[in-house]
N, CA, C and O atoms as a CHARMM CRD file, in Angstrom:
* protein
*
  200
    1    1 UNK  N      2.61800  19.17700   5.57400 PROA 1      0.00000
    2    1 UNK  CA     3.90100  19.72400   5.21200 PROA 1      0.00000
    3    1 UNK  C      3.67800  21.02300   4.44700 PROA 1      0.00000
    4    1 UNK  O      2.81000  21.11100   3.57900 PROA 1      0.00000
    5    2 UNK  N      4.61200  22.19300   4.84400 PROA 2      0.00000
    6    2 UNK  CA     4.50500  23.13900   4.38100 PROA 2      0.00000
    7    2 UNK  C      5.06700  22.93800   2.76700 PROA 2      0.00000
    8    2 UNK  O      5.77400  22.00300   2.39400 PROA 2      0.00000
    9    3 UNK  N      4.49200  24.22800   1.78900 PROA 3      0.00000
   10    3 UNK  CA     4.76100  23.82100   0.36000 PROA 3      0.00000
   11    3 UNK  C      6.30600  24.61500   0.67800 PROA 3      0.00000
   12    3 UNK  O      7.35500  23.98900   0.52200 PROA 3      0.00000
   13    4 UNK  N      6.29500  25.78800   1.05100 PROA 4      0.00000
   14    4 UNK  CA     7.59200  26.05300   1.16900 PROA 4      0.00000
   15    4 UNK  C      8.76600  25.41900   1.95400 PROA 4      0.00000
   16    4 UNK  O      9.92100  25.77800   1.72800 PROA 4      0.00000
   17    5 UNK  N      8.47900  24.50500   2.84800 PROA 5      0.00000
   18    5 UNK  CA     9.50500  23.99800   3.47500 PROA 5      0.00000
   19    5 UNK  C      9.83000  22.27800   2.30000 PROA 5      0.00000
   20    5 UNK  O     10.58600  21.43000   2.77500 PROA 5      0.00000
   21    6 UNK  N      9.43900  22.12000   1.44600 PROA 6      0.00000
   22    6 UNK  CA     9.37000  20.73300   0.67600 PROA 6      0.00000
   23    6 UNK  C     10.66700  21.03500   0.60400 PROA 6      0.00000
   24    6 UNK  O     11.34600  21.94200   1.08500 PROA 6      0.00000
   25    7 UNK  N     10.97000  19.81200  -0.30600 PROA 7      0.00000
   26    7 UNK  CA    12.39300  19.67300  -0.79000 PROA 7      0.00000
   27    7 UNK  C     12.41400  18.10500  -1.74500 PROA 7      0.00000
   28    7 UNK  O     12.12300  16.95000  -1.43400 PROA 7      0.00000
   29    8 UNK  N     12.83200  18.64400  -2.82500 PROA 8      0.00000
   30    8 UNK  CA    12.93200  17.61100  -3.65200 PROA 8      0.00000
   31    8 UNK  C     14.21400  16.87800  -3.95600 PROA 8      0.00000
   32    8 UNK  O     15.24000  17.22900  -4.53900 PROA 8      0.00000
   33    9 UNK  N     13.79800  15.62100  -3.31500 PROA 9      0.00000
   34    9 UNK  CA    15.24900  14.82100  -3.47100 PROA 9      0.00000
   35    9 UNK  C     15.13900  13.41000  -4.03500 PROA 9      0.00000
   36    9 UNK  O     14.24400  12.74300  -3.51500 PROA 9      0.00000
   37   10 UNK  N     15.77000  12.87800  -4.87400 PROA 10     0.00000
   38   10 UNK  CA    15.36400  11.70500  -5.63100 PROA 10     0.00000
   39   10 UNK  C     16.40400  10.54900  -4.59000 PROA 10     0.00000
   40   10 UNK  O     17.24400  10.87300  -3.75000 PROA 10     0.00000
   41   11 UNK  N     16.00400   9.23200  -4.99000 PROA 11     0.00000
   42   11 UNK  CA    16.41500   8.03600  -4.38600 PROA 11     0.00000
   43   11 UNK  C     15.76400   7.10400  -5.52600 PROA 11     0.00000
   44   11 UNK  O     14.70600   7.26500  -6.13400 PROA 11     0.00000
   45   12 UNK  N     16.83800   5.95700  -5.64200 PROA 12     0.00000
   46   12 UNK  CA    16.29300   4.84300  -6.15300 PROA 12     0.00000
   47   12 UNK  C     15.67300   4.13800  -5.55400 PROA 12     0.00000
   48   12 UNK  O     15.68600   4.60100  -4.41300 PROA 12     0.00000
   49   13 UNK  N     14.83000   2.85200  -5.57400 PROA 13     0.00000
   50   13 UNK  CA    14.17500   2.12500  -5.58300 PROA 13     0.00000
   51   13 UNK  C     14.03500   0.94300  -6.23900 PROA 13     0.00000
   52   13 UNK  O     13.56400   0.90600  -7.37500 PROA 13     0.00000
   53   14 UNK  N     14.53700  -0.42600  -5.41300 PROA 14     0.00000
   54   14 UNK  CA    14.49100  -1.69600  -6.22900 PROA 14     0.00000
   55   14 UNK  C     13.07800  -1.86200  -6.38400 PROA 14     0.00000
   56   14 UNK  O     12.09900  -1.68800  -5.65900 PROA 14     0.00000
   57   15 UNK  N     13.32100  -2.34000  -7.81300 PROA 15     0.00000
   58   15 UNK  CA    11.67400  -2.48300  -8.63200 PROA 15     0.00000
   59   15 UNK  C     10.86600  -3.43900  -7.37100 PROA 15     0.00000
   60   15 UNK  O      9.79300  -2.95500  -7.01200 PROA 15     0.00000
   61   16 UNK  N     11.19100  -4.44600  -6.83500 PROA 16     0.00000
   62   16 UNK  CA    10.00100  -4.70000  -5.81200 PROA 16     0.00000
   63   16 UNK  C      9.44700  -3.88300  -4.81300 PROA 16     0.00000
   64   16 UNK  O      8.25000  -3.66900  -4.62200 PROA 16     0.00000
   65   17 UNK  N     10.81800  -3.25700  -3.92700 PROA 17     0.00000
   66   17 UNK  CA     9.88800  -1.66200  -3.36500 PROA 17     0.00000
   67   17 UNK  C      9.22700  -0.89700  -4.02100 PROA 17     0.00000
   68   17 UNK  O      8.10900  -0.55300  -3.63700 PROA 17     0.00000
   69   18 UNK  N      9.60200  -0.59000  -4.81500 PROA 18     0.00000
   70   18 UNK  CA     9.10600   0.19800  -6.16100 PROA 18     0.00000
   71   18 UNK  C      7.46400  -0.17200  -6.02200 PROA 18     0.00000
   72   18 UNK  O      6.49600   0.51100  -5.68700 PROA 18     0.00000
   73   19 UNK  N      7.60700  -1.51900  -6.42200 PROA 19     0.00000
   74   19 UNK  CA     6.31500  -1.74900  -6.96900 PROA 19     0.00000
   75   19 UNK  C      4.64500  -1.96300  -5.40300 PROA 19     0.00000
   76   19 UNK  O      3.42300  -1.84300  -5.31800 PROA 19     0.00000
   77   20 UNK  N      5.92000  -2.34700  -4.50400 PROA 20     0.00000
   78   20 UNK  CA     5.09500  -2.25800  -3.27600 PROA 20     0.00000
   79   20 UNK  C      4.55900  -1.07600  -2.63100 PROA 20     0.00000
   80   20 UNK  O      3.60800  -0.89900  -1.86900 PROA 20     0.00000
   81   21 UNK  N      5.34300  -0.39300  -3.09400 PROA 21     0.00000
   82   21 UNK  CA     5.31400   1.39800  -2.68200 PROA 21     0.00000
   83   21 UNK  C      4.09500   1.63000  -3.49200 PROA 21     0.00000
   84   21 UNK  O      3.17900   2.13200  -2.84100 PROA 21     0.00000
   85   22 UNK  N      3.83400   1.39300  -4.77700 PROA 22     0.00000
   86   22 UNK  CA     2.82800   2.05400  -5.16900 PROA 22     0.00000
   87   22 UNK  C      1.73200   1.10800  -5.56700 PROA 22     0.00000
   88   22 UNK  O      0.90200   1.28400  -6.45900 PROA 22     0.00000
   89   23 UNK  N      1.84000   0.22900  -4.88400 PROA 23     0.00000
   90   23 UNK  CA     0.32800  -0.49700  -5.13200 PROA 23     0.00000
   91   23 UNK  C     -0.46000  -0.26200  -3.25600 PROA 23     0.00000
   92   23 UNK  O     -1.66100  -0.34200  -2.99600 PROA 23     0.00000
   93   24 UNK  N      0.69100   0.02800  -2.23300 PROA 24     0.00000
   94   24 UNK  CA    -0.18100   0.59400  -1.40000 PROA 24     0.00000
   95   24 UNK  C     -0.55000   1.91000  -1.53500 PROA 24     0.00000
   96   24 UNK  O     -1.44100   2.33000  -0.79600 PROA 24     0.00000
   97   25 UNK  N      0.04500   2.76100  -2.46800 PROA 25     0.00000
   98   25 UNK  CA    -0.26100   4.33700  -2.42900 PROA 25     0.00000
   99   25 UNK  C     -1.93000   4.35000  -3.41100 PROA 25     0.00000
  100   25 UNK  O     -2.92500   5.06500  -3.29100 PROA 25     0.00000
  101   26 UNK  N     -1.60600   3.22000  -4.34500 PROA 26     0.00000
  102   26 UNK  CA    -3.43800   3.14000  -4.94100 PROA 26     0.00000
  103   26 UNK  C     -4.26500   2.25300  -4.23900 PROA 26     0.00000
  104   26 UNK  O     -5.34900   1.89300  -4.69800 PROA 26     0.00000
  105   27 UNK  N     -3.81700   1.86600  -3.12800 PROA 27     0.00000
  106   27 UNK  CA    -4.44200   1.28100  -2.70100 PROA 27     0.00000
  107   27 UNK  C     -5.37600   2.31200  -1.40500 PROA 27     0.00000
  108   27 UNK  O     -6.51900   2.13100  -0.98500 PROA 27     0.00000
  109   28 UNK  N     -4.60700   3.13800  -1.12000 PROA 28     0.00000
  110   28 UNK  CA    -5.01900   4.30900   0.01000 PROA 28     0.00000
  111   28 UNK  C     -4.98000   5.53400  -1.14600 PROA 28     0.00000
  112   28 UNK  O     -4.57100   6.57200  -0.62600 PROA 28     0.00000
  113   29 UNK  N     -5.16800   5.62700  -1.99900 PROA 29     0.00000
  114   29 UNK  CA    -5.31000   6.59800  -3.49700 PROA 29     0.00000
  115   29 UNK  C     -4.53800   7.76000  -2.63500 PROA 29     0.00000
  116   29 UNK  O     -5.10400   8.47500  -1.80800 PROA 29     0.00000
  117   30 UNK  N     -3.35400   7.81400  -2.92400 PROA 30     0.00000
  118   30 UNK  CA    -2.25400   8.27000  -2.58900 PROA 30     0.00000
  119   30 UNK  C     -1.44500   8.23700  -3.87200 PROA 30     0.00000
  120   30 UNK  O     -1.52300   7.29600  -4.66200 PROA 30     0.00000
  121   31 UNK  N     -0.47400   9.55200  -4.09700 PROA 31     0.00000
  122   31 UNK  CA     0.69200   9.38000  -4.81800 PROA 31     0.00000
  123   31 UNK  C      1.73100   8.74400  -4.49100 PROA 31     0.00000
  124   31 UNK  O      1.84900   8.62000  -3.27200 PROA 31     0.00000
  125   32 UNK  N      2.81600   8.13200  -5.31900 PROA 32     0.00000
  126   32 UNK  CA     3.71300   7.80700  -4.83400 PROA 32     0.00000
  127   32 UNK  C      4.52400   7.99200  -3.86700 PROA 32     0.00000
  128   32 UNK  O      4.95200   7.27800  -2.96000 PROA 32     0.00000
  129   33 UNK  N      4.72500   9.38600  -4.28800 PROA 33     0.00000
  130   33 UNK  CA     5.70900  10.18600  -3.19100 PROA 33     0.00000
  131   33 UNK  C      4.40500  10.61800  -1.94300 PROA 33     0.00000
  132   33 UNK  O      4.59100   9.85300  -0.99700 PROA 33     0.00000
  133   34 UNK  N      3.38200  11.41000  -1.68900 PROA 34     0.00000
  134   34 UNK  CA     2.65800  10.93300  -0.48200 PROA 34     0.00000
  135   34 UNK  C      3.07500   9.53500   0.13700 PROA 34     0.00000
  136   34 UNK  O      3.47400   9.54300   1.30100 PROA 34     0.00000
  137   35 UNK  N      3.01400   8.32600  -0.55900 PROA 35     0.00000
  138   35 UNK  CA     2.93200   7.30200   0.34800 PROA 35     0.00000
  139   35 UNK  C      3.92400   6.98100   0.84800 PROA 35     0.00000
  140   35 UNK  O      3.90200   6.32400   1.88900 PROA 35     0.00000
  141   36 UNK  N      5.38500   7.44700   0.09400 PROA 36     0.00000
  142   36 UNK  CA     6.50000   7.24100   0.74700 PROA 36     0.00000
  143   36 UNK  C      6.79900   8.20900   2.00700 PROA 36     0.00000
  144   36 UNK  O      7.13800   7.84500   3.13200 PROA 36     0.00000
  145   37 UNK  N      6.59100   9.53800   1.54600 PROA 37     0.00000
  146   37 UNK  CA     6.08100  10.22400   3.25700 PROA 37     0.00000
  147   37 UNK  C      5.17100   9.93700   4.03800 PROA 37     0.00000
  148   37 UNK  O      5.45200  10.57100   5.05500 PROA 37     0.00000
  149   38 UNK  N      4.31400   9.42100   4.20600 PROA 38     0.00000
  150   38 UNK  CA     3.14700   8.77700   4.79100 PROA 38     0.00000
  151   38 UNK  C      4.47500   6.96000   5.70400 PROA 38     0.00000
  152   38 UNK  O      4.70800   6.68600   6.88100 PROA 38     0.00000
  153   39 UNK  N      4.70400   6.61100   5.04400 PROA 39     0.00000
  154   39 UNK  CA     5.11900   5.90600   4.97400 PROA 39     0.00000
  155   39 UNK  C      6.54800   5.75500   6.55500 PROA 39     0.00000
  156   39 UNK  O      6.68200   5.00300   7.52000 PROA 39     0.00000
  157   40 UNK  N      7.50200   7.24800   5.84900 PROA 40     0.00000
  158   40 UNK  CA     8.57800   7.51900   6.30000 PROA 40     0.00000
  159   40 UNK  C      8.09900   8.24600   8.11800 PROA 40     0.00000
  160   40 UNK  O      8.59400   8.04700   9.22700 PROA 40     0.00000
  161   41 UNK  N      7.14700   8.95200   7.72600 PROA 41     0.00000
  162   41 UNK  CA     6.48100   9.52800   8.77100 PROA 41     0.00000
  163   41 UNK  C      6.04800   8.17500  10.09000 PROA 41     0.00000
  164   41 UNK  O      6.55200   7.97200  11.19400 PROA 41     0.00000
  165   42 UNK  N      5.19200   7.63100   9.53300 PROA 42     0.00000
  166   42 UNK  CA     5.39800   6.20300  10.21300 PROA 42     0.00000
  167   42 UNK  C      6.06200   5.83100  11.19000 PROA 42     0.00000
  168   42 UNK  O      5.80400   5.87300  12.39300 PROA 42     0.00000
  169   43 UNK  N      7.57000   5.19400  10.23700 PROA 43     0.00000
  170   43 UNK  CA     8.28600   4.49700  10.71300 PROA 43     0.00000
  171   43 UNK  C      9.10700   5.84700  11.78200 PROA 43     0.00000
  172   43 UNK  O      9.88200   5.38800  12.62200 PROA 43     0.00000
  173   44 UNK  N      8.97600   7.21700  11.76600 PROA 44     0.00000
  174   44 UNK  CA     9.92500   7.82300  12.56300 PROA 44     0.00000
  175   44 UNK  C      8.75200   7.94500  14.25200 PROA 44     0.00000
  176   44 UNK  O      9.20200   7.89100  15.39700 PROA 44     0.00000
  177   45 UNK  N      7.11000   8.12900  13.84000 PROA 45     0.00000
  178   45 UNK  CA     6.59700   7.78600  14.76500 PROA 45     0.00000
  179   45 UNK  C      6.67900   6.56600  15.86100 PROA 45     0.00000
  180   45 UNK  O      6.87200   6.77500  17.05800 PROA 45     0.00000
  181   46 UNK  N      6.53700   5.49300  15.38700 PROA 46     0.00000
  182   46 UNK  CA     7.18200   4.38600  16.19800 PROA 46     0.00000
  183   46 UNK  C      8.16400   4.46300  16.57900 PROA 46     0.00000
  184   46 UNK  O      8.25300   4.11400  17.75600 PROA 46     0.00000
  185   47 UNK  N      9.07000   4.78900  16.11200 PROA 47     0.00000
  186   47 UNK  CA    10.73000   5.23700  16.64400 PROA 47     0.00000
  187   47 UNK  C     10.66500   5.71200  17.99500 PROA 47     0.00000
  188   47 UNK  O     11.10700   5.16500  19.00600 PROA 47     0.00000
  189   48 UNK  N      9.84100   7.19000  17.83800 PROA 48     0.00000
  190   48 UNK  CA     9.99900   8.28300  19.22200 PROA 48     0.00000
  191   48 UNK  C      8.81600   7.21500  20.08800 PROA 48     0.00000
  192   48 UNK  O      9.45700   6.78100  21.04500 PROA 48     0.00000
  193   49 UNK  N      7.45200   6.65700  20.13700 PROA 49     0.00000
  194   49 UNK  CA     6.52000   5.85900  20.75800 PROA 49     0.00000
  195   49 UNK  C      7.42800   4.20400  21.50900 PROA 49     0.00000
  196   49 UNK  O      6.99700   3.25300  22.16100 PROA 49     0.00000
  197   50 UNK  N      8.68300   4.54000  21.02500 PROA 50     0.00000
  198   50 UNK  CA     9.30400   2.58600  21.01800 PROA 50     0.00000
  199   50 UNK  C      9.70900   3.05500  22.42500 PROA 50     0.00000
  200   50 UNK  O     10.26300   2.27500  23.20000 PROA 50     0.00000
């Protein structure tokens, strides 16, 4: 991702996503937000592959 094309946008998170979100992001030593794009990226790949 380009640094200039980012965009910062907040969302909540129930503390169990929350907490699932970032025990796989240390688990692949990833930031939070990486793993939620990592993550989001994913699920839109399977989407277009389904």
């Amino acid at each position: 991702m380009e640094k200039d094309s980012s965009l910062v946008k907040s969302i909540r998170f129930p503390k169990e996503l929350k907490e699932k979100v970032q025990a796989s992001a240390e688990k692949e030593t990833r930031t939070f937000s990486a793993q939620v794009i990592h993550i989001i990226k994913k699920y839109y790949e399977l989407q277009e592959n389904a």
